[in-house]
N, C-alpha and C positions, 0 to 999 in steps of 0.2 A: 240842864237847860229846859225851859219852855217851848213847847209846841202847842201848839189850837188847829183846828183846820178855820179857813177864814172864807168871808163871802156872805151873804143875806142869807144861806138859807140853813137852815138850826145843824147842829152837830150833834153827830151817834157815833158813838165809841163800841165796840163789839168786840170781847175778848172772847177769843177761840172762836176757831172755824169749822168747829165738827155740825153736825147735823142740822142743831140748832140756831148756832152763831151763824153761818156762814146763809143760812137759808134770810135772817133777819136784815143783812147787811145785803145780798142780790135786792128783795124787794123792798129797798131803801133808798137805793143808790142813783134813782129819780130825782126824790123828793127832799134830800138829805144829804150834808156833808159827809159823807162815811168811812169810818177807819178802823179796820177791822185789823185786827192784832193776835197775830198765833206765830208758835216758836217754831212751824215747821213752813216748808217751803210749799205744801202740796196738802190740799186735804184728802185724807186717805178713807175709802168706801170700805170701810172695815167690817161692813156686812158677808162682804164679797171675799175677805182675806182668807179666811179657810180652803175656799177654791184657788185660791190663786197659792198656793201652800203645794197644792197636789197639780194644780195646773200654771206654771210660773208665766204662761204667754197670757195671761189675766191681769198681770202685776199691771203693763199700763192704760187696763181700764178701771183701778182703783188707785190707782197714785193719777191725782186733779191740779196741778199746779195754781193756786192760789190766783196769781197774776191772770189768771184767765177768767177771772169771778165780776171784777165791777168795772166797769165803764167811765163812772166818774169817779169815783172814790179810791181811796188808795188802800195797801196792805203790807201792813208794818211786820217784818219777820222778829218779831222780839217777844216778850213775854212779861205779866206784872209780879210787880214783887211785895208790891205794897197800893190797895185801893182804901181808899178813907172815902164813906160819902160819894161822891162824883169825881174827885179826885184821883187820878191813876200814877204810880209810878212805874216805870218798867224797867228792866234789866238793862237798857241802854243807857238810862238816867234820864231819859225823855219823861217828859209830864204831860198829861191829858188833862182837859177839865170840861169835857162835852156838854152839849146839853142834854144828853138823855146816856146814859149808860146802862149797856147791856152786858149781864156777866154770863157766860156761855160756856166756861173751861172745861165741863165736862168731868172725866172721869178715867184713870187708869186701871188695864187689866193687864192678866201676863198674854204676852205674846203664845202663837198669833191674833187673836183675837182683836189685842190692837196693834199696833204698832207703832211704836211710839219715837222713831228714830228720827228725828227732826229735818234729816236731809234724806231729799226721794230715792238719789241713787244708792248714797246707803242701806237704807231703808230694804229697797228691792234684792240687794246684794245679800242683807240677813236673809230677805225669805227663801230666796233660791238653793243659799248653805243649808238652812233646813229641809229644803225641798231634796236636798243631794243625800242628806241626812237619813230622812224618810225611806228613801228609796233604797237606802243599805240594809235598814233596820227590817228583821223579820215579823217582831213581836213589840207592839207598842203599850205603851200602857197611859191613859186617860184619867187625871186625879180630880171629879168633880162630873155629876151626873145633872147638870142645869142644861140651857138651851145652847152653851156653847162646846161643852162636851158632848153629847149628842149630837149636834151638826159636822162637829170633827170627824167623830166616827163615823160619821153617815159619808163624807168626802174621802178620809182613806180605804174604806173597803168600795166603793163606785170606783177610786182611781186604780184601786189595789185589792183586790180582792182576794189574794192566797197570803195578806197578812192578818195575823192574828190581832185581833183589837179589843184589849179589856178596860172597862169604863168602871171605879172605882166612886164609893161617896159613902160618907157616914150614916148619909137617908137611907129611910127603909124603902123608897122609890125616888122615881128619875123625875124631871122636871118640876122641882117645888112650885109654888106658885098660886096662884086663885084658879085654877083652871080643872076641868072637866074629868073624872075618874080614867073616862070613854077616851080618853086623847093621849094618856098616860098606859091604855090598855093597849090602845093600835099604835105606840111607839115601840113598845115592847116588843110588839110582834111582830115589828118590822125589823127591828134589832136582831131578835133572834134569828131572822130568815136571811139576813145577810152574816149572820155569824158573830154577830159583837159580842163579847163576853159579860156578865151583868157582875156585879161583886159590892154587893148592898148592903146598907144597915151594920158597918162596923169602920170603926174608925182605922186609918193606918199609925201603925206604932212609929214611923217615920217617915218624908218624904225622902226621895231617893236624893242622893249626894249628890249624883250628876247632875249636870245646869239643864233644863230642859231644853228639849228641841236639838239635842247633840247626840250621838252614838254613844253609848256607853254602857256596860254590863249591867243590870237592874234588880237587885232579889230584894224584895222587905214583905213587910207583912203584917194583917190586919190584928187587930184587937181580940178577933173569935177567930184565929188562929190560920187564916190562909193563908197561903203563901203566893205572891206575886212577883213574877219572872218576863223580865221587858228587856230591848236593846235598846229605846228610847222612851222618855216619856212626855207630856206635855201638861202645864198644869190650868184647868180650866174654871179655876174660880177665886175669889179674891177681889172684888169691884172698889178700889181708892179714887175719894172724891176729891177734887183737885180746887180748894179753898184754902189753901195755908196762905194764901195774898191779903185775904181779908183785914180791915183794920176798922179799930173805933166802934161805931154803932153797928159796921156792916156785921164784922163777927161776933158783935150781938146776938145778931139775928139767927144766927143756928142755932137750928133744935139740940137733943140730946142726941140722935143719931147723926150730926155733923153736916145737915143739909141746911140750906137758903130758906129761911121761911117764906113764902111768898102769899100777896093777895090774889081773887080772884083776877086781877088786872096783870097778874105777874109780877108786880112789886114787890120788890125788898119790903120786908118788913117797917115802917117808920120812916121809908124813901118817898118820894113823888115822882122821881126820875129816876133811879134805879131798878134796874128787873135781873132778874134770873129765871132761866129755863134749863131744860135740858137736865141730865144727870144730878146737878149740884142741887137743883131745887125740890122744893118740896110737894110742887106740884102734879105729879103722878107719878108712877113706875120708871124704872131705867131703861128706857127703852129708844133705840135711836128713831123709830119712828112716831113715837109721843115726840121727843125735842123738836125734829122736824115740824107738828103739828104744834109746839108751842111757840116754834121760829114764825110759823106762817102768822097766825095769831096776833101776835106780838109786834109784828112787823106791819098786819093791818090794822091795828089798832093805834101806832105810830102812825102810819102814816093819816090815818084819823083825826088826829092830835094836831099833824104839824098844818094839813092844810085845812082844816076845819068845815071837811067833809064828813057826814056821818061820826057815830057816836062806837067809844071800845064797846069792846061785847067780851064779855066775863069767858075764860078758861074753864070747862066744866071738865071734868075728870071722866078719863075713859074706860069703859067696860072692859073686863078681860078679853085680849085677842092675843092671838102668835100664831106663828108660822114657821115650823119645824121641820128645814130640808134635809133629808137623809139622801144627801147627793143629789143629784140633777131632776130625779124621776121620782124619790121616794120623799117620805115625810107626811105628815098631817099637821093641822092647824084648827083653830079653836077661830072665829068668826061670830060678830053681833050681827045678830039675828038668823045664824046658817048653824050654830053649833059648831060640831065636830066635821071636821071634813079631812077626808084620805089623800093618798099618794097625790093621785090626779091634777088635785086639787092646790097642792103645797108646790107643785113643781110648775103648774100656771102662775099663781102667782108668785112665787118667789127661788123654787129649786133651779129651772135653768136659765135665767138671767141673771140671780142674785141680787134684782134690783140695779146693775147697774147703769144700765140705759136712761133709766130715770135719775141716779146719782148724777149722770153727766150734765145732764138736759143745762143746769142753770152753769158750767164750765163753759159757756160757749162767747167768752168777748174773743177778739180776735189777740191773741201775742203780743204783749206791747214793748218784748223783748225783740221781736224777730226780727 
C-alpha cells in the first residue's frame, strides 16, 4: 500500500531516530509534515549505556520512548528495506515518497555500547542480565582499546573496584584517532591508578568462544605470547554501517569505505532532496555528538528551505574533540581551543551526567498513549 502524510505543508521522511534523525524530525515538526521511522520503540541514549551496565536504575533515563518526541508528526515503528531516490519502502510494505528525505540509520556496534534490541523492555532486561552477570564475574576482559573500551573500564572499576579489568587491542596504544599524545599520556595514567590492566600492540590468536557479556571460563592468548584469563568479556569494537537499504543512484553514492557521500548541504550525492548525516555519512567522524550537530544543521537549513526564511549554511567539518569518562569523576578530554583537559574537567562535562539530561531535554511531548 501507499502512504504520504497529507496537508499544505511539505513532507520530511526521517529514517532512524538516533542522535541525528530524531534531533532533525523535534526541530521540524512545526514547520513540516513529519515522519520519522525507526524499528525500536524508544530512542536509546547509548552514551549513557555503559553506566547504566554498572548502574541499572540509569536504564530509564536512557530508554526515551519515541511517542514522546513530536507533537504533530507521527512515528512509524517499522524499518526500510528498500530506498530508491525519495522513494521509501519499509518492512511493513508501507511506501513513502516525502518531499525532502532524511537518511539517519546510523550504525551498529556490540553491545553494550549500543543496544540494539528493538523493544525497551527487552532491551532493559538484557542490560540488567548482564549487569547480574558482571557482578558474578571477578576478572573481566575488554577486546578493543578505542573510546568505548576505555570508558567500560573506567565504569567497572568506579562501580567495582576489587575487579580485575584487562583492556586488550592490537594497537601499540589506546585511543586511535587525531588526537593529542598528552591525552593518551593522562589516560594511561589514570588507567593504571585505578588498576586496569594495558595488553598492547599484539593481536589475539582468537576471540574467546563465550558470547559476550555472559559468565563463562576465559583463557586465549595474544600473538607475543600472553596469556589472557577472564570470567567475562565484552567486545568493544567493530562499528557496521546500517546502509544495506539503499537502492539505484542512492547506493551509488557510497564511497569505497561503504558511507553516504554527502555535499556541503548534506546531500546525497546527485539528490536535491535527499540528505544523510550522522554515522552512515561521509560528512565527519562517528561520533554521536557530530550527527547531533549535523541533525541541528540540517534541520535549520530545512526549515530555511520550506519557509523561505534565510539561506542553508554549508556543514563545515569539525576539529578533533572527545571526552573520555573513566567513571563518574575520572577521564580527560581533548577541546577546540582548551587542548587537553583532566579528571575535573571530563566529569563536568560529561562523566557525571553522561549527558543525559540534555538527551531528555527534546522527549518532552506529553504521552499520547496515556
Amino acid at each position: 500500500m501507499s502512504e504520504n502524510p497529507t496537508g499544505t505543508r511539505p513532507s520530511v521522511v526521517v529514517l532512524g531516530g538516533g542522535y541525528g534523525g530524531h534531533k532533525v524530525a523535534k526541530l521540524l515538526d512545526d514547520v513540516a509534515d513529519v515522519t520519522l521511522v525507526d524499528p525500536s520503540d524508544a530512542f536509546v541514549h547509548n552514551l549513557a549505556a555503559w553506566r547504566a551496565l554498572v548502574e541499572p536504575e540509569w536504564l530509564d533515563r536512557i530508554f526515551l520512548p519515541y511517542r514522546r518526541l513530536l507533537e504533530h508528526g507521527r512515528f512509524l515503528r517499522d524499518s526500510a528495506v528498500a530506498v530508491d531516490g525519495r522513494r521509501v519502502t519499509l518492512a511493513s510494505g508501507t511506501t513513502l515518497e516525502p518531499d525532502y528525505l532524511v537518511l539517519a540509520t546510523g550504525s551498529a556496534y556490540a553491545f553494550p555500547a549500543k543496544i540494539d534490541t528493538p523493544d525497551a523492555d527487552a532491551a532493559k532486561a538484557q542490560v540488567r542480565a548482564a549487569h547480574d552477570a558482571l557482578r558474578e564475574a571477578g576478572r573481566v576482559l575488554l577486546v578493543g582499546a578505542g573510546p568505548v573500551g576505555l570508558e567500560l573500564a573506567g565504569e567497572i572499576k568506579a562501580a567495582f573496584p576489587g575487579k580485575h579489568v584487562t583492556l586488550a587491542d592490537v594497537s601499540d596504544d589506546i585511543l586511535p584517532g587525531p588526537f593529542e599524545p598528552s591525552l593518551r599520556d593522562e589516560l594511561r595514567r589514570q588507567l593504571a591508578e585505578i588498576g586496569v590492566e594495558l595488553k598492547l600492540g599484539s593481536a589475539l590468536r582468537e576471540l574467546p568462544a563465550a558470547e559476550p557479556a555472559t559468565v563463562a571460563p576465559i583463557a586465549i592468548a595474544t600473538e607475543s605470547g600472553d596469556k589472557l584469563v577472564a570470567d567475562m568479556w565484552f567486545r568493544c569494537f567493530g562499528v557496521r554501517l546500517r546502509t544495506g537499504y539503499l537502492r539505484g543512484e542512492l547506493a551509488g553514492a557510497l564511497d569505497e569505505r561503504g558511507y553516504v557521500q554527502v555535499d556541503e548541504l548534506l546531500r546525497v550525492r546527485g539528490q536535491e532532496r535527499v540528505f544523510a548525516i550522522g554515522d552512515i555519512a561521509d560528512a565527519d567522524r562517528d561520533m554521536a555528538g557530530l550527527a547531533a550537530r549535523q541533525g541541528e544543521l540540517l534541520a535549520a537549513n530545512l526549515r530555511a528551505i520550506i519557509t523561505g526564511e534565510g539561506e542553508p549554511v554549508p556543514y563545515e567539518r569539525q576539529p578533533a574533540v572527545i571526552v573520555v569518562p573513566l567513571g563518574p569523576e575520572g577521564g580527560a578530554g581533548q577541546l577546540p581551543g582548551q587542548g587537553v583537559v583532566g579528571a575535573d574537567a571530563a566529569a563536568e562535562i560529561k562523566g557525571r551526567d553522561m549527558l543525559a539530561t540534555y538527551a531528555s531535554a527534546a522527549f518532552d511531548v506529553p504521552d499520547k498513549t496515556a
